[in-house]
C-alpha positions in Angstrom: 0.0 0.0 0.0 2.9 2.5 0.9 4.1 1.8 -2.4 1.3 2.6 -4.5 0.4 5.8 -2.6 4.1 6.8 -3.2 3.4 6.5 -7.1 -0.2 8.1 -6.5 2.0 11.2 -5.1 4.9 11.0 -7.9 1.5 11.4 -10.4 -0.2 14.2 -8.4 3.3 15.9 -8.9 4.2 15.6 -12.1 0.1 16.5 -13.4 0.2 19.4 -11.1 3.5 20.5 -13.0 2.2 19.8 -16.4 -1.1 21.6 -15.5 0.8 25.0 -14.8 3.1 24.7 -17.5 0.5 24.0 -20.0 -1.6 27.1 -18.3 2.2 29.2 -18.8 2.1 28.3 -22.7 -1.2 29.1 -23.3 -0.7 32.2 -21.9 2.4 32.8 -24.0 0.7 31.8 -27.2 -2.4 34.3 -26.0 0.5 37.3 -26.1 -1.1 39.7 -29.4 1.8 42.5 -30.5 -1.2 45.1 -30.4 -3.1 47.2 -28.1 -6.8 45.8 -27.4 -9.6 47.4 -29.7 -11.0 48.2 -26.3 -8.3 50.0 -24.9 -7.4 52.1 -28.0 -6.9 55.8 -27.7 -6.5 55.5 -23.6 -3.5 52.5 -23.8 0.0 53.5 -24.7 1.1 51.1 -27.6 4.8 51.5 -26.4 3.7 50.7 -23.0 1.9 48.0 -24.1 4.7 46.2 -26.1 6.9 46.7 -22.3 4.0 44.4 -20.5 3.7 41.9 -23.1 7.6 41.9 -22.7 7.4 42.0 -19.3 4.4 38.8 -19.2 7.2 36.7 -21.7 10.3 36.9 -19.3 8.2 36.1 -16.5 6.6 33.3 -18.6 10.1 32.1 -19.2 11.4 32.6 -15.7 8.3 30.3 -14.7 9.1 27.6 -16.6 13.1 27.5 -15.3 12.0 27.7 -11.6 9.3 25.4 -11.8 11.0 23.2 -13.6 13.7 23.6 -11.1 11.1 23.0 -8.1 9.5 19.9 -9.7 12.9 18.3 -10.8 14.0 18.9 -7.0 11.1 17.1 -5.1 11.0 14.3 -7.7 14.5 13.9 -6.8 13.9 14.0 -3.2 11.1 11.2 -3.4 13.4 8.6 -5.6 16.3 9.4 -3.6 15.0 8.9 0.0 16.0 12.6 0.8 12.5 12.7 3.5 13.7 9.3 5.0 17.3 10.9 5.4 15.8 13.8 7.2 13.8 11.9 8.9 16.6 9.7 10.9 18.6 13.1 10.9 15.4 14.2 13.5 15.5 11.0 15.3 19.3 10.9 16.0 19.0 14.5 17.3 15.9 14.1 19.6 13.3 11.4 21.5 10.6 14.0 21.4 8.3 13.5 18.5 7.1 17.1 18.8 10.9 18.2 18.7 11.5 16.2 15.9 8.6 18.0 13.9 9.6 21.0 14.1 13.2 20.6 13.3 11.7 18.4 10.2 9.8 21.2 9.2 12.2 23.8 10.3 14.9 22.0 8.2 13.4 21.3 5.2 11.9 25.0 4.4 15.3 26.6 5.1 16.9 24.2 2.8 14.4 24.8 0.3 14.7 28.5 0.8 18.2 28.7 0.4 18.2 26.3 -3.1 15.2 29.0 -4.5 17.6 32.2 -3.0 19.5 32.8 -6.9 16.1 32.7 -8.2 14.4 34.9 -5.8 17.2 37.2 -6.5 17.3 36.8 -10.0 13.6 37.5 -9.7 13.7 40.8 -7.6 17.0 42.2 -8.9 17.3 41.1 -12.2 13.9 41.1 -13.6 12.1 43.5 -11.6 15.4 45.9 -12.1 15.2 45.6 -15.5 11.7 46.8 -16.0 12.2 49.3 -13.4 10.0 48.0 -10.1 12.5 47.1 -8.0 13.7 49.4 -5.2 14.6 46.8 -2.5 17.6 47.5 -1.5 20.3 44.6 -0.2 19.7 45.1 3.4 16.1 45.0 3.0 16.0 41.8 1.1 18.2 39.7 3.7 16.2 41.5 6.3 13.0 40.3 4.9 14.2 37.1 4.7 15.4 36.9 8.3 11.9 38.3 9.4 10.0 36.5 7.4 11.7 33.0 9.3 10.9 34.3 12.4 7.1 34.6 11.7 6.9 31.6 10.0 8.8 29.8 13.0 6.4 31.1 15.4 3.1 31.0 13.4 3.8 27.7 11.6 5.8 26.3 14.7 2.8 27.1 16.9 -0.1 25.6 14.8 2.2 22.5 14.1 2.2 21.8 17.6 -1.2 22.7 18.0 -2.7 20.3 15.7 0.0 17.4 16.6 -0.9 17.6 20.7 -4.9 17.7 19.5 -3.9 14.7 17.1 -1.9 12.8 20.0 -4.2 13.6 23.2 -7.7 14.2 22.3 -8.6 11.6 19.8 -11.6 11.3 18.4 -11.9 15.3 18.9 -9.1 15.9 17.2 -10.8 17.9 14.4 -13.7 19.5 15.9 -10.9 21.0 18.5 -8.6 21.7 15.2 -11.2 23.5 13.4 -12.4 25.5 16.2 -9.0 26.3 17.3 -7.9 27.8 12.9 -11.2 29.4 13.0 -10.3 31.5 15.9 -6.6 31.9 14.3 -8.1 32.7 11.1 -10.8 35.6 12.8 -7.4 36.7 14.9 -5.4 37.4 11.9 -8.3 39.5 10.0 -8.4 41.5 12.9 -5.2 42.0 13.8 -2.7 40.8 10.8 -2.1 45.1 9.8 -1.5 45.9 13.4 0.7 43.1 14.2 2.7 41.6 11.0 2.5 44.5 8.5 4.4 46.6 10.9 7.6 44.2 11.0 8.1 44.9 7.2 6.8 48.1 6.5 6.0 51.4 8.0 2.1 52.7 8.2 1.4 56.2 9.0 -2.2 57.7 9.0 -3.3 59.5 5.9 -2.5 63.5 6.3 -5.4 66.1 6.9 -6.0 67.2 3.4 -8.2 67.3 0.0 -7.5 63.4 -0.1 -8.5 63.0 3.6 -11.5 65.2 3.2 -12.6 63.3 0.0 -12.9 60.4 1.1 -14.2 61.1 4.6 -17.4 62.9 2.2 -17.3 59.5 0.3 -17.7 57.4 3.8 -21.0 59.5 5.0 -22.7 59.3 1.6 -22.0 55.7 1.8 -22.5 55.4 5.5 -20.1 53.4 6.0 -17.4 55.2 8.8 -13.7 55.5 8.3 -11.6 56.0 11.3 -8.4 54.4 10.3 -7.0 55.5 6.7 -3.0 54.8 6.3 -0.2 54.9 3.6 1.9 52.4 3.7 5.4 52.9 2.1 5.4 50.5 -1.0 8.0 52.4 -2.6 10.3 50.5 0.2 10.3 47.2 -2.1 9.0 48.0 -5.7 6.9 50.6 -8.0 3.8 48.9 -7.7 0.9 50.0 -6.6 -2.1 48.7 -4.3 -4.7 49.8 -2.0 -6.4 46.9 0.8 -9.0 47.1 3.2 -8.3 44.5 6.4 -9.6 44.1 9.6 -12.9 43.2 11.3 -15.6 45.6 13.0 -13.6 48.4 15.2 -10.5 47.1 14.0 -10.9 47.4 10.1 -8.8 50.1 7.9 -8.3 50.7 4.8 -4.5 51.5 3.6 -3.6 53.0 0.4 0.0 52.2 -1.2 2.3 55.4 -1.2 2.9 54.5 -4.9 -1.0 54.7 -5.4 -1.5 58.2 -4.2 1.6 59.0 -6.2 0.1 57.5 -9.7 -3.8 58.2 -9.4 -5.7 61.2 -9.0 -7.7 62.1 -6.0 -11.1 61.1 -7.3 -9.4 57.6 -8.9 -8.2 57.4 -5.6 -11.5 58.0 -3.9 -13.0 55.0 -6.8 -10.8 52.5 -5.7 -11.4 53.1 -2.3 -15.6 52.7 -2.8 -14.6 49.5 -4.6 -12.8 48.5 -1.2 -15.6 49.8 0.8 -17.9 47.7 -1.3 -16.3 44.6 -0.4 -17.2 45.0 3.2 -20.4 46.6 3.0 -21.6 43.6 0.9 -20.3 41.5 3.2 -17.5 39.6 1.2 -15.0 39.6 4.4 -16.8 37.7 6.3 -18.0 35.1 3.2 -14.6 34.7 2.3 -13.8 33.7 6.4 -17.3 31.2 5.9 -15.9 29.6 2.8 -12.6 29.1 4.8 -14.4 27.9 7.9 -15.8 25.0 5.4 -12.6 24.5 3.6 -10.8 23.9 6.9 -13.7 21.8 8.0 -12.9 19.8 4.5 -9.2 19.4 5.4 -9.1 18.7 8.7 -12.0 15.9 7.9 -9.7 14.5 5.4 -6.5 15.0 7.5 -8.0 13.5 10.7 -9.4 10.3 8.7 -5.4 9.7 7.0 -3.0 10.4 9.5 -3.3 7.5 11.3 -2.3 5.2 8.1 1.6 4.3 9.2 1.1 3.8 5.0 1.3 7.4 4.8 4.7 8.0 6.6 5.8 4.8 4.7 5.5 6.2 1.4 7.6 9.3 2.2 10.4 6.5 3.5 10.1 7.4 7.1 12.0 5.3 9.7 9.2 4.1 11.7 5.5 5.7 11.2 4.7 9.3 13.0 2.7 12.1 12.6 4.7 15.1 10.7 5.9 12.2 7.5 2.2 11.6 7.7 1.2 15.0 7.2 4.0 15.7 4.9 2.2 12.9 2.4 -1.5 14.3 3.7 -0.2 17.5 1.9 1.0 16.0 -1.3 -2.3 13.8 -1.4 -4.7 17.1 -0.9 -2.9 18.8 -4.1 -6.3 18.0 -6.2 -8.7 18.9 -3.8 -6.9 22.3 -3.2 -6.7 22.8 -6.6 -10.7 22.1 -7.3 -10.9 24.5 -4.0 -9.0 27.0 -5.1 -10.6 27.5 -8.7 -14.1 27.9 -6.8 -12.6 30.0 -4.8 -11.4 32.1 -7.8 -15.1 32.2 -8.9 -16.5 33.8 -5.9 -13.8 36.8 -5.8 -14.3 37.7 -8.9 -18.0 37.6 -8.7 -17.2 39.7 -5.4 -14.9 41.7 -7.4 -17.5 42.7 -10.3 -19.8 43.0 -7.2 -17.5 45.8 -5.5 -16.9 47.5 -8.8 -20.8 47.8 -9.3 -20.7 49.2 -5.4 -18.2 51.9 -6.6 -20.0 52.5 -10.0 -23.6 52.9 -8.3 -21.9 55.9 -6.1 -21.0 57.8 -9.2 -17.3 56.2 -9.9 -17.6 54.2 -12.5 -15.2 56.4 -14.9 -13.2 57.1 -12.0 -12.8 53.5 -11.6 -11.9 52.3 -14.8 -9.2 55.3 -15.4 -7.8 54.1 -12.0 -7.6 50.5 -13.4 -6.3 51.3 -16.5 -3.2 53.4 -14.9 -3.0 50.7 -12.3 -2.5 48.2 -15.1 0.1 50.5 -17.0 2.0 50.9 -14.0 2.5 47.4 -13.1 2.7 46.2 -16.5 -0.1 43.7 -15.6 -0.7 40.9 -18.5 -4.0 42.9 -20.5 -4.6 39.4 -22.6 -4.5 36.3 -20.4 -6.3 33.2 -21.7 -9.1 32.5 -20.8 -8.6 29.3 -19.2 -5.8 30.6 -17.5 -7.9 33.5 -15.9 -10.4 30.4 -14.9 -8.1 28.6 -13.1 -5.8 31.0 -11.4 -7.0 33.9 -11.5 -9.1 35.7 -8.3 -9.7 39.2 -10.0 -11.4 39.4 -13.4 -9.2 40.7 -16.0 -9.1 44.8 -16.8 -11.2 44.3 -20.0 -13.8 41.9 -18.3 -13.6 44.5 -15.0 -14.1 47.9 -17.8 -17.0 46.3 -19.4 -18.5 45.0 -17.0 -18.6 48.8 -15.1 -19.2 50.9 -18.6 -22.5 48.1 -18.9 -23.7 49.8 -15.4 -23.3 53.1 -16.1 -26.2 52.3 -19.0 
């Protein structure tokens, strides 16, 4: 049995890697040398050409590190490289919760360091070239070292979490792991922009000023109130621009990209911001934390009906059955079903999105709206011609064509 789930997971890999790569190239072949009839007059065909560049190189740079990652955990499998680990743990420590984390803790600093040349490739090479990047070296390796540190305490803690639930309560196991994500998942709405945004960038309340005032005036005629407005500094990391609204009930706020203000006007500014709003005054926050509740519910189902198969450890070559090789395979088994998740998923946000941009256009924005988009997607070179399948599968915003029409059809 361990042997035939172990080809099971070889398949699940290499159809997962085909999947994407087949998504890249139809992509690629879906690259047109001209500007969109829709778009023409109000695109810039030279700054056109620079995306479709820009979507090639990245489409090419996909293919090397994916190749790259799918080559390395094939090679990992047929080589025993889990097993290896695996006794590395045991000789180290008797603890089994010990042993998991430095499993864990091991194998995604290894893997981090292998992908470092392309992540650097990626940031200063790439983005460099095209003119996003401003990271600077020190920020980069300070990113890095940060982002450890929240992942050792955030994915340390729920590892241990869901391991003493698995070992200790049984048959509860998942009701206590589903209630106990839930409440991680509601914590991190709330606080995620007051308590993990701050390590890696700087947030400063929007200044009294035309900006401010405008879209205070936009927040009563929507009656929706706005206590919490910030810029955060973008501009640290790349040219890019964004905007976000996070948090739940008296701790929600809306922050606005310093590159944003910089590239929109103030009433483009205002539109993207009613699109924002309209995500929470139509309630899409707190479906998108429902549709996680039941996905979790899904998982942890799934999870708590597997892990006790010593086949699953087995399969990864583990030296005696236990529960982190388990879950290692659990993972690698669930590809699939996260995939199927994810593309529903994809079809709710961008119903939500069209939903938001209808918000925005019913308050007068519409125009607004689609000007913002369309500098948005000039700045950030963003792919104007996706295929369609591709946008189906991966995508969780519609694309600026579906997004303009979509808008100009409810101003009728």
């Amino acid at each position: 049995m361990a042997n035939t789930l172990f080809w099971i997971i070889v398949g699940i890999i290499i159809f997962d890697y085909l999947l994407d790569k087949f998504l890249d190239y139809l992509n690629y072949r879906n690259i047109s040398g001209s500007v969109p009839k829709e778009l023409e007059g109000v695109y810039d065909e030279n700054k056109y050409i620079e995306s479709q560049r820009y979507e090639k190189v990245n489409l090419g740079f996909s293919m090397i590190t994916g190749t790259f990652s799918f080559l390395l955990l094939l090679g990992i499998l047929f080589f025993g490289g889990f097993g290896f680990l695996d006794s590395v743990v045991h000789n180290i420590s008797q603890s089994e919760y010990v042993r998991a984390l430095l499993f864990f803790g091991i194998m995604g600093v290894v893997m981090d360091f292998l992908s470092l040349p392309f992540q650097l490739y990626g940031t200063f090479v790439i983005e460099e070239r095209f003119g996003f990047n401003k990271t600077t070296a020190s920020t980069f390796v300070l990113d890095k070292l940060k982002s450890w540190l929240v992942g050792a305490l955030i994915g340390g803690g729920l590892l241990l979490f869901i391991m003493w639930a698995w070992i200790e309560m049984g048959n509860w196991f998942w009701l206590l792991v589903l209630g106990g994500l839930t409440g991680f998942m509601i914590f991190m709405a709330m606080f995620y922009s007051q308590l993990i945004v701050p390590l890696f960038n700087k947030q400063t309340p929007l200044e009294e000023g035309s900006l401010k005032d405008s879209i205070v005036n936009f927040s009563k005629k929507a009656n929706f109130k706005i206590n919490n407005i910030f810029v955060i500094d973008g501009s640290k990391r790349s040219t890019k621009a964004n905007a976000y609204f996070s948090g739940l009930g008296p701790k929600k706020r809306i922050v606005l990209y310093d590159t944003l203000i910089d590239d929109l006007s103030e009433e483009e500014i205002v539109a993207v911001l009613a699109h924002e709003v309209g995500h929470n005054k139509l309630k899409h926050v707190i479906i998108g934390l429902i549709m996680s509740f039941f996905q979790s519910a899904l998982m942890i189902w799934l999870l708590f009906i597997a892990i006790g198969r010593p086949e699953l450890s087995q399969a990864m070559g583990a030296v005696e059955p236990n529960f982190y090789m388990g879950l290692l395979a659990f993972g690698l088994l669930f590809s699939p079903i996260s995939t199927i998740i994810g593309i529903l998923s994809n079809m709710v946000s961008r119903r939500h999105e069209y939903q938001a941009d209808k918000f925005a256009t019913d308050y007068g924005y519409g125009k607004q709206l689609v000007s913002g988009l369309i500098k948005l997607s000039k700045a950030n070179l963003s792919n104007l011609v996706p295929h369609w399948l591709y946008v189906f599968i991966a995508y969780s915003h519609p694309t600026l064509l579906q997004r303009k029409a979509a808008i100009e059809d409810g101003e009728e």
